[in-house]
Biopython code that builds the backbone (N, CA, C, O; Angstrom):
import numpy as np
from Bio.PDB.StructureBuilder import StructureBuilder

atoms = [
    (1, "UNK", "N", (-64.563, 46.416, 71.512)),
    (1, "UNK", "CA", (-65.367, 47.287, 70.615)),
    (1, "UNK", "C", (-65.669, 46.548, 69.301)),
    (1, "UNK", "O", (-66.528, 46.787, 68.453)),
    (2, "UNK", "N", (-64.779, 45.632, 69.356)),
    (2, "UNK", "CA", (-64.901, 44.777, 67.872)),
    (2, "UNK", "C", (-66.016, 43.874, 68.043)),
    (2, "UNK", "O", (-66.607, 43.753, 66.970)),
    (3, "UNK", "N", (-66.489, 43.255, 68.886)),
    (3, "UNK", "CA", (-67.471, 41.983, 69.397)),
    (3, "UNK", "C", (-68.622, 43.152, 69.802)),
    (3, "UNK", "O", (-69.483, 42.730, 70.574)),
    (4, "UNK", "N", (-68.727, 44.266, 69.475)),
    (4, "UNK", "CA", (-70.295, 45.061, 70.298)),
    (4, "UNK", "C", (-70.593, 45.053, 68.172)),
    (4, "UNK", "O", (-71.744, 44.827, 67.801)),
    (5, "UNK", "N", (-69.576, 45.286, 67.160)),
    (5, "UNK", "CA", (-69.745, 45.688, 65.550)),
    (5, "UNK", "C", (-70.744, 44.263, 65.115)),
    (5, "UNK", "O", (-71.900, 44.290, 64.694)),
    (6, "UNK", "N", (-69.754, 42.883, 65.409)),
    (6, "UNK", "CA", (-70.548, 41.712, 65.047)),
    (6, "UNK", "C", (-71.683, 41.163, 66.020)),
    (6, "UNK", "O", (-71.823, 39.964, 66.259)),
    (7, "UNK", "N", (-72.442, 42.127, 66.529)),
    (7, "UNK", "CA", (-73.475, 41.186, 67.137)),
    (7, "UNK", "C", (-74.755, 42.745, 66.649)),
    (7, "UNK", "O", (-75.609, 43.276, 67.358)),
    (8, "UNK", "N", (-74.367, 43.036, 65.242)),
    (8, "UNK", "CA", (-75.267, 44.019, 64.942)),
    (8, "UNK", "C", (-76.420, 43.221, 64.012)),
    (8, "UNK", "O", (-76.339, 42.158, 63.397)),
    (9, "UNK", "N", (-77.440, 44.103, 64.154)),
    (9, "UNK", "CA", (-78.745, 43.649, 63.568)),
    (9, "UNK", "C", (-78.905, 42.894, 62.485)),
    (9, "UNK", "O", (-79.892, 42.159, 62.477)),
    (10, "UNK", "N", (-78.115, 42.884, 61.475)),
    (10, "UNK", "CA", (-77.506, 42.267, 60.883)),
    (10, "UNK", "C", (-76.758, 40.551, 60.668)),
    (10, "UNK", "O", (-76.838, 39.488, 60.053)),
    (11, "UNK", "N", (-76.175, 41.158, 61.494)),
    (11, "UNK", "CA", (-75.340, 39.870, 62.166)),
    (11, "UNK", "C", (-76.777, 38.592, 62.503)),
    (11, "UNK", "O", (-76.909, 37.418, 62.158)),
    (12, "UNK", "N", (-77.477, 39.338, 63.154)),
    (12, "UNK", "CA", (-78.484, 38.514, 64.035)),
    (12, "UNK", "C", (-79.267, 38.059, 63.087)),
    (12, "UNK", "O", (-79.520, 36.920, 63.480)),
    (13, "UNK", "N", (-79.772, 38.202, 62.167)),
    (13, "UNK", "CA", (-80.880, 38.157, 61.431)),
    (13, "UNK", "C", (-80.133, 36.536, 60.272)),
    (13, "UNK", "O", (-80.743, 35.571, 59.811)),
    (14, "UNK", "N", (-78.902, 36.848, 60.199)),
    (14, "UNK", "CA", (-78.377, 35.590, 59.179)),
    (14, "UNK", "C", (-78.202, 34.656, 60.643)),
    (14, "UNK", "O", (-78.765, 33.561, 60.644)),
    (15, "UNK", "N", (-77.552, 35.006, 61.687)),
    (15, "UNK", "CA", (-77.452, 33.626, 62.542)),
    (15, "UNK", "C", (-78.736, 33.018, 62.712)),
    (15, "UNK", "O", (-78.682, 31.801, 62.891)),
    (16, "UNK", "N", (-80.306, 33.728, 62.701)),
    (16, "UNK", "CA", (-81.576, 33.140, 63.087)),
    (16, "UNK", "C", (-81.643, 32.736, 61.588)),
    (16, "UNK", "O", (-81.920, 31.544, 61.716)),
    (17, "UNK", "N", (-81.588, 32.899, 60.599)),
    (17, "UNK", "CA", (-81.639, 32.094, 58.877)),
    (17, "UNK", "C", (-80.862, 30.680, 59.019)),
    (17, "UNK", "O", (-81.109, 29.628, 58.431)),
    (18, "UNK", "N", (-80.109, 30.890, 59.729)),
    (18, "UNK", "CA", (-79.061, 29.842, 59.642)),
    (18, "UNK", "C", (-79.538, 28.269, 60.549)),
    (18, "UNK", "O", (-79.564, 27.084, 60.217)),
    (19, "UNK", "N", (-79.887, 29.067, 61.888)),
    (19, "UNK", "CA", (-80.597, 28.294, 62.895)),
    (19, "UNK", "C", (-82.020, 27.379, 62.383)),
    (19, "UNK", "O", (-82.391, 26.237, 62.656)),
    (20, "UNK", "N", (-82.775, 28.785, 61.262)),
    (20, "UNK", "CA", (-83.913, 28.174, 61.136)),
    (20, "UNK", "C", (-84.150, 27.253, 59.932)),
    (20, "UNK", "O", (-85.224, 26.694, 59.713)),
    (21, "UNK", "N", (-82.846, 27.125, 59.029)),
    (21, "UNK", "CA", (-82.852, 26.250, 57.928)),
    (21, "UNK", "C", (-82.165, 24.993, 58.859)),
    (21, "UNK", "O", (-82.670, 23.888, 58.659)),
    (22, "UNK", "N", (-81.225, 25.053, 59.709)),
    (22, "UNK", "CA", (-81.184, 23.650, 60.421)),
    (22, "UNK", "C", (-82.759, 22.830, 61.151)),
    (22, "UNK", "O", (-83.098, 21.647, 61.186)),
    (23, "UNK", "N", (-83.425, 24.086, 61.653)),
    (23, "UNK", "CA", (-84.780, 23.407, 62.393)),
    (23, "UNK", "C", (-85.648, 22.950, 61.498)),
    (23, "UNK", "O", (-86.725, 22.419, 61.765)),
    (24, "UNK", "N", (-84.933, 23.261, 59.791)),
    (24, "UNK", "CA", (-86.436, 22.720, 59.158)),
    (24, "UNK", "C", (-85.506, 22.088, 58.233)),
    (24, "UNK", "O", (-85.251, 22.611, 57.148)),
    (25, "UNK", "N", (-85.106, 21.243, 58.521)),
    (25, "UNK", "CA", (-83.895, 20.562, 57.697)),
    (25, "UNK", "C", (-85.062, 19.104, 58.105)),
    (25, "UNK", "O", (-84.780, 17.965, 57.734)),
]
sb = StructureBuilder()
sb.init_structure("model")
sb.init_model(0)
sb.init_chain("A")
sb.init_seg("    ")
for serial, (resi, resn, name, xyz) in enumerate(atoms, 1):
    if name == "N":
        sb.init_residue(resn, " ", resi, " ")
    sb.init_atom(name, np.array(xyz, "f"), 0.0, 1.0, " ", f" {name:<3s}", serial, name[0])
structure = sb.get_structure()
């Protein structure tokens, strides 16, 4: 129930920030 809290909308939106400052690095 703890791993369904961190994969909230949220969550997702900084891992794709994160992804997309490496792709434009």
């Amino acid at each position: 129930m703890n791993q369904k809290r961190q994969f909230t909308p949220e969550f997702k939106k900084e891992a794709v920030a994160l992804v997309t400052e490496q792709n434009y690095t």
